[in-house]
C-alpha positions in Angstrom: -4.0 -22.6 -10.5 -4.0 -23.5 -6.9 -3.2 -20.1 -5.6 -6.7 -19.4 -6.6 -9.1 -21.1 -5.2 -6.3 -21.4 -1.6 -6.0 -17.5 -2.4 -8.7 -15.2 -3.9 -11.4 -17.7 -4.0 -11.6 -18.1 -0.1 -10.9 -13.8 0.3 -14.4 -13.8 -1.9 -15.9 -16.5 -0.1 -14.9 -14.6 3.3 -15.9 -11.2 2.2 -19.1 -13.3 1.0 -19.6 -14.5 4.9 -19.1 -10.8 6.2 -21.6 -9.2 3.7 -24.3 -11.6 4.4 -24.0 -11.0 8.4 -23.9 -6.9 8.1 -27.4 -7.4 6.2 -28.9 -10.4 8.7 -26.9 -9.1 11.8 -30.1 -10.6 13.6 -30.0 -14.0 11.8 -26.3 -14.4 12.7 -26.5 -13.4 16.4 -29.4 -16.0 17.3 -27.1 -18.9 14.9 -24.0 -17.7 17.1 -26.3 -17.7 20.2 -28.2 -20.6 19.4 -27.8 -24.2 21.8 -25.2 -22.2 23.6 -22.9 -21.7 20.7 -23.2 -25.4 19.2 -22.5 -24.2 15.8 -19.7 -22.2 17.0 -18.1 -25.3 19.1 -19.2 -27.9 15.9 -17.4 -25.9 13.5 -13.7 -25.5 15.7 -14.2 -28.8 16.1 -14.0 -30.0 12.9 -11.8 -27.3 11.5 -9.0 -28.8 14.0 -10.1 -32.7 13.3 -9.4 -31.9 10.0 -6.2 -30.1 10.6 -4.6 -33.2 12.2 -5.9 -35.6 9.8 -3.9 -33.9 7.1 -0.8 -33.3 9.4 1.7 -35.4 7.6 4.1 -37.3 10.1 7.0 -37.6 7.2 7.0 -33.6 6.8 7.2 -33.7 11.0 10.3 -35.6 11.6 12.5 -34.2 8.4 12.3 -30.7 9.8 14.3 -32.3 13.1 17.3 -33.1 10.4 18.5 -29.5 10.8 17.2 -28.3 14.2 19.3 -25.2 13.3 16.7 -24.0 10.5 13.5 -25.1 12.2 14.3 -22.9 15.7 14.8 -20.0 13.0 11.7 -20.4 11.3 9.7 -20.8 14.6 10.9 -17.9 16.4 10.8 -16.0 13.0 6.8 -17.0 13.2 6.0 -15.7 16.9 8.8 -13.7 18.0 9.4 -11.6 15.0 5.7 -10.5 14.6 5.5 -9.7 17.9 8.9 -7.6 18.3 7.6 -5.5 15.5 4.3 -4.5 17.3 6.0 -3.4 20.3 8.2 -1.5 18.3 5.7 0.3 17.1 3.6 1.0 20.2 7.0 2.2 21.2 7.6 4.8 18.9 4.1 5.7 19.3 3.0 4.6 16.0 0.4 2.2 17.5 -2.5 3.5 20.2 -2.5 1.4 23.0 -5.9 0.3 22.7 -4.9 -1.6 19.6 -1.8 -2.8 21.2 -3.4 -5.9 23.1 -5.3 -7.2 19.5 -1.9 -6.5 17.6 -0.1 -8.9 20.0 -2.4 -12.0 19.6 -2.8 -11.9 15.7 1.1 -11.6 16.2 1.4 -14.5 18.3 -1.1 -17.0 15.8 1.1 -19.6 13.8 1.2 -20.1 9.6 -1.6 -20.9 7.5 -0.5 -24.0 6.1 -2.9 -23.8 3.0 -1.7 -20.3 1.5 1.9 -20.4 2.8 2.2 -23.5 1.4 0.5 -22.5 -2.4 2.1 -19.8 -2.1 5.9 -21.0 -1.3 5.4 -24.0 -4.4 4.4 -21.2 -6.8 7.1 -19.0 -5.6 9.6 -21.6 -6.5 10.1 -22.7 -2.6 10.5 -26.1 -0.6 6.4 -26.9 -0.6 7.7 -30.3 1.9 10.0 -27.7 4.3 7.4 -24.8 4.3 4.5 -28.0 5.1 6.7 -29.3 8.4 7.4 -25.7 9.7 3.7 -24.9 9.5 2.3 -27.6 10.7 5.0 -27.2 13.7 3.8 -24.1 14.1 0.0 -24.9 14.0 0.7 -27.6 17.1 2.6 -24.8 19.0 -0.1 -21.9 18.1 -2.9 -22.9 20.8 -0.4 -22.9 23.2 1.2 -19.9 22.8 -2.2 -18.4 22.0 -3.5 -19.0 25.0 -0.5 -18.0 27.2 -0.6 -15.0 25.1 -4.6 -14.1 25.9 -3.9 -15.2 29.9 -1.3 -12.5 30.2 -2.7 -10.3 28.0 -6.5 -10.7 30.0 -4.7 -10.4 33.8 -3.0 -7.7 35.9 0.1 -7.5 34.6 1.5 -6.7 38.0 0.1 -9.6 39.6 0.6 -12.5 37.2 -0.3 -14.8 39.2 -3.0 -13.6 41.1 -6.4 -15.2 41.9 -7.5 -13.7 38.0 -5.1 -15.5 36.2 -5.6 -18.8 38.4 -9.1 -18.3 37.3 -8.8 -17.7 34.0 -6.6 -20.6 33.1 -8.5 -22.9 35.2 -11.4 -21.8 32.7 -9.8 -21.5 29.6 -7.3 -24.5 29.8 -9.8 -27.7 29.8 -12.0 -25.7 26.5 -8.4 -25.6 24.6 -7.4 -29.5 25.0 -11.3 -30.5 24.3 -11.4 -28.0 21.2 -7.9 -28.3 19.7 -5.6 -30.6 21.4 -8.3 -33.6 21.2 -9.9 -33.0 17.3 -6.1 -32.6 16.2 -4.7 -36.1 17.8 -8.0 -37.7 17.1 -8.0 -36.9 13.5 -3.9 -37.4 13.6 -4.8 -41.0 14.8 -7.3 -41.7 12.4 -5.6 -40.4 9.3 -2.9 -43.6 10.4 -5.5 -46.2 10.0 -7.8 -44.8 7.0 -4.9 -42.7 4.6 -7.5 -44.0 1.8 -10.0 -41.4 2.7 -7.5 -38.5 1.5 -6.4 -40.3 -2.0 -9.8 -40.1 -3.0 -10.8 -37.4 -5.0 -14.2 -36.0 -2.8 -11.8 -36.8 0.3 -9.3 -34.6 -0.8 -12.2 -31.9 -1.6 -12.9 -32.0 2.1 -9.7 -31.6 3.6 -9.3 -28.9 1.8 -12.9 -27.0 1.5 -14.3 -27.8 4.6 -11.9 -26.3 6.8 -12.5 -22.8 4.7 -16.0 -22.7 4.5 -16.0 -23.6 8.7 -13.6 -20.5 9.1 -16.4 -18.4 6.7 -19.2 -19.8 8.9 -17.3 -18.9 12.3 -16.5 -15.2 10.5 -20.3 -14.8 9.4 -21.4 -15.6 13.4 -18.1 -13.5 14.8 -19.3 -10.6 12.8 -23.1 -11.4 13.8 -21.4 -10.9 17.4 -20.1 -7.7 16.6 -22.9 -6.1 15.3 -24.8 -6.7 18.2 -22.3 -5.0 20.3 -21.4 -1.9 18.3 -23.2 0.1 15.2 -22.5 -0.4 12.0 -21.0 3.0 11.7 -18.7 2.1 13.9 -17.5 -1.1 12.5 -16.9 1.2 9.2 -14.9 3.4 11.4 -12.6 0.4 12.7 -12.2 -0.6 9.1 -10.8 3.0 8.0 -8.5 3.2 11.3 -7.0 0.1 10.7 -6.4 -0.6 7.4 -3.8 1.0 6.6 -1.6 0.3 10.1 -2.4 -3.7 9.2 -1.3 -2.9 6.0 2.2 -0.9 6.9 2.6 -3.5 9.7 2.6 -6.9 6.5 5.1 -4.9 4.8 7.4 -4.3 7.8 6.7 -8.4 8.5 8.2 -8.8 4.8 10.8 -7.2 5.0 11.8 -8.8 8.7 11.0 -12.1 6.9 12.9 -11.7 4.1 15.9 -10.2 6.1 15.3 -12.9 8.7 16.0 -16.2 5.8 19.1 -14.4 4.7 20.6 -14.8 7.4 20.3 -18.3 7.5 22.5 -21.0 5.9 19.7 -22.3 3.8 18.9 -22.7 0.1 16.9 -20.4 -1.7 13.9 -22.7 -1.7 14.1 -23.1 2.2 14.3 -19.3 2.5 11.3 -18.4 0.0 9.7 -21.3 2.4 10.6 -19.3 5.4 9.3 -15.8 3.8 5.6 -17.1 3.3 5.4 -19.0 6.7 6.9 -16.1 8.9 4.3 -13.4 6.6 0.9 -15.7 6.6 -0.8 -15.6 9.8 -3.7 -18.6 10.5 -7.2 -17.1 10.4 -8.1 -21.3 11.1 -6.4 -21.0 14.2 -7.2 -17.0 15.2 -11.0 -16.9 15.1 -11.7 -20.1 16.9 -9.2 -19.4 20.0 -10.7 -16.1 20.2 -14.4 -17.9 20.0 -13.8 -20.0 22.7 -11.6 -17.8 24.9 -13.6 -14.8 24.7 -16.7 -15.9 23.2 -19.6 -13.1 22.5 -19.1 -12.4 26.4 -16.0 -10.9 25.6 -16.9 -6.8 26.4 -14.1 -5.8 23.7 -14.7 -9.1 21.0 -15.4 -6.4 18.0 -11.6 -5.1 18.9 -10.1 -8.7 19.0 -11.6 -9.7 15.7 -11.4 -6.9 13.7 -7.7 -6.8 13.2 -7.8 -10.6 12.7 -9.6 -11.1 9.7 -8.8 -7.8 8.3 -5.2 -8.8 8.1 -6.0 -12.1 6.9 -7.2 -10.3 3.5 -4.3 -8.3 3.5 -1.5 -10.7 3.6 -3.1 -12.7 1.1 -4.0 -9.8 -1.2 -0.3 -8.4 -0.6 0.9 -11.9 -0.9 0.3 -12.2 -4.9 2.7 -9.3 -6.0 5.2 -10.9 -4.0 4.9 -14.4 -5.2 5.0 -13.4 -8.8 8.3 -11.2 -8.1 9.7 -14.1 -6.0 8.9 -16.4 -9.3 10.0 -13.9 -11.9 13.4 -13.9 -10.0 13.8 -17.4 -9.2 13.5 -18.0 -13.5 
């Protein structure tokens, strides 16, 4: 079963990562550290290659046929995330420490692996939900990064000398870590397709990119050791777990209401569902790398939420996908 290995397999494998760096916090600091963060940078690197080498261009263009559908999905992705968290720092159900962390995991694009697995198993369109995520996975730097400016400056001078700064900083390590590995490996996947028919070829597009995002999780959290005690990192884990976990199931239910209003089928709309609910740990952990890098004073409260949600909405994700299946029969 695909879900597996797409699913639970890489939850183990990442809680794998994590455990290993709480008991060699020292080991992963100096690896982070290490040639100026050369595993860090190699490993974003060829997380996003691979990303556009398995972009497919067919996918691309049908989800252009009904423009109607695709703006709905997209602003379903980013906007509807994001309008919950406010919501909830409005009603005061969200400190505003937290609010700043909330806001950029809202603002990351699908993961095209799970919401993919997971829309095919759930009896959706696995072509539809394929095109809107990978859509949303070209869009994600860039709102990502407009996101972290704003977020990062005075927010009464916007464009003050800071944010001039800060973009003129940022802005060139975004096109040489995402924009160019995703074209490059876009371009070559259009003159070698072979290397994905084969079977080890298809085992590294798909595996590589994972155990990359376990590697950058087992430096991040090497990082965050080093900054803050243990305890503390416990401490995080009980204050936000269950907020992350109340905050998937309000993102459900805005998904769900959100294809319904739609005029599409009910594969499109199960397609929808998993790419508005599956947020992209590929895409999260690496902006955050190189925008804040272990520099950033507050890095433990940027990646904390992030990967801590990304077990949640995959463990959450199963009961749904069978209910979703269970229906559709």
């Amino acid at each position: 079963m695909r879900v597996f290995p797409n699913g639970l397999g890489f939850s183990i494998l990442l809680a794998s990562s994590l455990t290993l760096a709480w008991f060699s916090k020292d080991s992963a600091n100096v690896f982070g550290q290490w040639g100026g963060g050369i595993f860090n940078h190699a490993a974003i690197i060829l997380i996003f290659f691979l990303q556009g080498y398995k972009m497919k261009r067919t996918e691309l263009f049908k989800i252009w046929h009904q423009p109607g559908h695709t703006i709905r999905v997209q602003v379903g992705i980013f906007l509807g995330p994001a309008l919950i968290v406010l919501c909830a720092w409005f009603f005061d159900l969200l400190t505003p420490q937290w609010l700043p962390p909330f806001i950029l995991l809202a603002c990351l694009p699908t993961t095209i692996a799970s919401s993919v697995v997971f829309s095919e198993k759930a009896g959706g369109d696995p072509g539809f939900t394929l095109g809107q995520a990978t859509l949303s996975n070209l869009l994600g730097p860039v709102i990502v990064f407009f996101a972290w400016v704003y977020l990062q400056g005075d927010l009464t001078d916007l464009y003050g000398t800071r944010i001039v700064d800060l973009i003129g900083l940022s802005l060139p390590k975004i096109i040489c870590f995402t924009v160019i590995p995703i074209m490059i490996g876009w371009w070559i996947a259009q003159r070698h397709p072979c290397f994905a028919s084969k079977s080890w070829g298809k085992w590294i597009i798909g595996n590589v990119p994972l155990i990359c995002i376990a590697w950058l999780a087992y430096l991040a959290m090497g990082q965050v050791l080093s900054q803050v005690d243990a305890q503390i990192c416990l401490q995080l884990f009980g204050e936000l777990l269950l907020p992350l976990s109340l905050g998937w199931g309000a993102l459900a239910i805005f998904a769900w209401l959100w294809s319904q209003g739609a005029e599409m089928n009910r594969e499109r709309r199960v397609s929808a569902f998993f790419c508005v609910t599956q947020k992209s740990l590929a895409t999260g952990l690496p902006m955050i790398q190189i925008l804040g890098g272990a520099e950033c004073q507050a890095f433990v409260f940027w990646v904390f939420p992030l990967i801590l949600f990304h077990f949640i909405q995959l463990l959450l994700g199963f009961p749904i996908l069978h209910l979703l299946k269970r229906e559709s029969k």
